[in-house]
N, C-alpha and C positions, 0 to 999 in steps of 0.2 A: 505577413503570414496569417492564414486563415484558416484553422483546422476546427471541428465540431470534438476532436478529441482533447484538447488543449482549454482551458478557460481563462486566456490571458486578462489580466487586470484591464481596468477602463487604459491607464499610462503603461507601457512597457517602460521597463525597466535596461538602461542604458550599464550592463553591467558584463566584465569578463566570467562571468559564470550563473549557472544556471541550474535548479534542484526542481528535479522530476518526482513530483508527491502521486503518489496511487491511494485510494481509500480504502475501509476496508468494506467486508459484506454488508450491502443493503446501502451501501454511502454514497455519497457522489463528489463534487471536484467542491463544494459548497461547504466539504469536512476543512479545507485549506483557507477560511476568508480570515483574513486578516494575517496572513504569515508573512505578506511582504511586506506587512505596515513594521513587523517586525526584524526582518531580513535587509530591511532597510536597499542600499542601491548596490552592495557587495555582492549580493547575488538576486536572481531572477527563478521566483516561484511559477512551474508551469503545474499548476493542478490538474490532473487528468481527470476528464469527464467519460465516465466508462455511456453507452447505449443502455437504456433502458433505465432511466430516470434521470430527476431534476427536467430542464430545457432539453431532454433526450428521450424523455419517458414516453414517448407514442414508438420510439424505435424497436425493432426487434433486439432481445440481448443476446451477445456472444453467445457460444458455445463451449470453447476451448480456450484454455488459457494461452495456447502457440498463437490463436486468434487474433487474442485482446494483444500479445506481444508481439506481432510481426504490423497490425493499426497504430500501437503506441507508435513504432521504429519509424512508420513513416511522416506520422505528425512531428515528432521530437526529432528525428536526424537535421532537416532543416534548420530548426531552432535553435540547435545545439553550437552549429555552426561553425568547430574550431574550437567554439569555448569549454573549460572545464568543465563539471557538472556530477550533480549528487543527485542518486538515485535514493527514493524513501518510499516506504511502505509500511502501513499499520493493517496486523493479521493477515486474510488475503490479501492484501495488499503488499504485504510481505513478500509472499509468494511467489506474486507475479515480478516485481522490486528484482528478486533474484533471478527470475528465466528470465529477463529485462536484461540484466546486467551480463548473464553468460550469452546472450543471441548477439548482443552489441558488440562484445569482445572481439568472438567466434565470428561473425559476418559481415563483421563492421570496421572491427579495429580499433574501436572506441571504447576505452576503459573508465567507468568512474574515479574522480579523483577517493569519494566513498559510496557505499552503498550501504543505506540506513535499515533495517529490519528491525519493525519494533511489533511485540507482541504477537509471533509468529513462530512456523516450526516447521522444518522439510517432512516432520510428518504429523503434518495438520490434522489427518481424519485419521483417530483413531479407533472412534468406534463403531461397534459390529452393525449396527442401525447406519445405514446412510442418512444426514439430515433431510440430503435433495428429495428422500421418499417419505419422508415425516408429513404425517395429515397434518392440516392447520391447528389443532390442539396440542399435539405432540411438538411441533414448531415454536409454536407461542410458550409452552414450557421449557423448552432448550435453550430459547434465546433468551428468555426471564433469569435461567438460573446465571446468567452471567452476566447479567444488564445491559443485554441485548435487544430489549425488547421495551416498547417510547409506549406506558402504558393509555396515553390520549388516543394510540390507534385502533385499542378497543371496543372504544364506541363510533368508530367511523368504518363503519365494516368493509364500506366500498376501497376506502384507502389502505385497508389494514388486510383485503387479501392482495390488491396488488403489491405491496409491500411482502409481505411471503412469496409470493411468487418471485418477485426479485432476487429473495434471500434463498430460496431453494435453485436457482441459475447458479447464482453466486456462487451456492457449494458445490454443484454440479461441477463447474471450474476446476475448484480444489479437488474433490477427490477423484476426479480424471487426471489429474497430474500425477504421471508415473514413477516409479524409484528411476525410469533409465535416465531421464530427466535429471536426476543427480550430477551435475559434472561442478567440479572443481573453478571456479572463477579466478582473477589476478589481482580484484579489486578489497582493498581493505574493508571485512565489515564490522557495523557497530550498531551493537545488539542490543535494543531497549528492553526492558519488561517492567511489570508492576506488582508492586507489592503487596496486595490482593489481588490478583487475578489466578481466578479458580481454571480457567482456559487452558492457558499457559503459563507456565510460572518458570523461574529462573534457570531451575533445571531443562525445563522444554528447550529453552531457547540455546543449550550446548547443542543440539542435533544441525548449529551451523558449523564447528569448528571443523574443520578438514575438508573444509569445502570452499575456501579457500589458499593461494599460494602466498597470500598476503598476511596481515595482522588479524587477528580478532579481537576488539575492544568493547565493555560492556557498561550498561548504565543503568539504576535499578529507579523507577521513581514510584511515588506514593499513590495508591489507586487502584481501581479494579482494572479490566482487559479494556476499559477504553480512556485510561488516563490521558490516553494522547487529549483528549478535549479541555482538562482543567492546566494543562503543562505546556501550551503555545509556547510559551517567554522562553523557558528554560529549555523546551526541546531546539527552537530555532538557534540560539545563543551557545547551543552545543554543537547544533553542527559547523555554526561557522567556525568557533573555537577547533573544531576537529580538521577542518578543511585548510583555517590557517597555519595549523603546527605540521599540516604536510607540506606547505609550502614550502616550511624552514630548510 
């Protein structure tokens, strides 16, 4: 199988399951390297490589999040194949994680055994300033204040407005994603956050509960809004941990 959406490892992984990682704004599938090495052969990391960067960066980017979710459906239904499979997402990535997980349900039939939302909120944008219309100084402070922002792209101007551009797409995404868009999934989720993050913080992340018919389970770890980066071990080792006690 051969998808531009998918970044499978050099070895595919010979495994009954499989966990659909999304990244978040400004990221690419290159946020996921090394998760199989941790995941070991129990399950099969497909890191999603969104258009418009990394080996995708000459492509146009999406527009809409139904977009990015009706490309994933078609790279991942194949792949998925029968087997189990856990859905993840850090911040927008989050987002999409969850319209991911209710179009599969709803169109497909296909429920995650979990679906992971870490450092995210059904209502992402809440302030009165859109980011997607933030001039480049107003951006570069937005993204700063939550360390958001890789200060080496400063002096590479060239890199550092395609990089904005990327990231005002990005939220483009987000705040086009409407409240009708709200619907109820079946799939258990389980809610990371960090314990600095000024983004989203603990309380953010209740605006999942009732949105699903399943469990909601929570897990706080040490770090700003992008702890996912320093927590590989522990994030992966939870989801299996998660995935196994449903088996029971």
């Amino acid at each position: 199988m051969n998808s531009k959406w998918i970044r499978f490892g050099k070895n595919r992984i010979d495994s009954e399951k499989c966990m659909i990682c999304i990244p978040f704004a400004g990221s690419g599938a290159s946020l996921f390297a090394g998760w199989q090495r941790v995941m070991g052969n129990e399950i099969e990391v497909l890191p999603i490589q969104l258009p418009g960067r990394e080996e995708r960066i000459a492509e146009k980017p999406v527009t809409s999040i139904d977009d990015v979710v009706n490309s994933i459906i078609q790279a991942v239904v194949p792949v998925i194949n029968g087997r189990k499979f856990v859905v993840f997402g850090h911040s927008m990535g989050g987002l999409i994680a969850y319209a991911l997980t209710a179009k599969l349900e709803k169109e497909y039939d296909l429920s995650p055994e979990l679906c992971v939302i870490s450092a995210s909120s059904i209502n992402i944008c809440t302030k009165k300033q859109k980011v997607s219309e933030m001039n480049d100084d107003e951006l570069i402070q937005e993204l700063s204040s939550y360390g958001g922002m890789d200060e080496q792209l400063l002096s590479l101007p060239d890199y550092l407005k395609m990089y904005l551009n990327i990231i005002r797409n990005d939220y483009k995404l987000i705040e086009d994603f409407g409240a009708s868009e709200k619907v109820k999934v079946h799939s258990p989720l389980r809610l990371y956050s960090g314990t600095e993050d000024n983004l989203f913080d603990k309380e953010d992340m209740k605006s999942w509960y009732g949105l699903t018919s399943s469990v909601v389970t929570e897990r706080v770890f040490e770090g700003d809004h992008f702890f996912i980066k320093k927590h590989v071990e522990d994030i992966c080792k939870d989801v299996l941990e998660n995935i196994r006690n449903g088996d029971n």
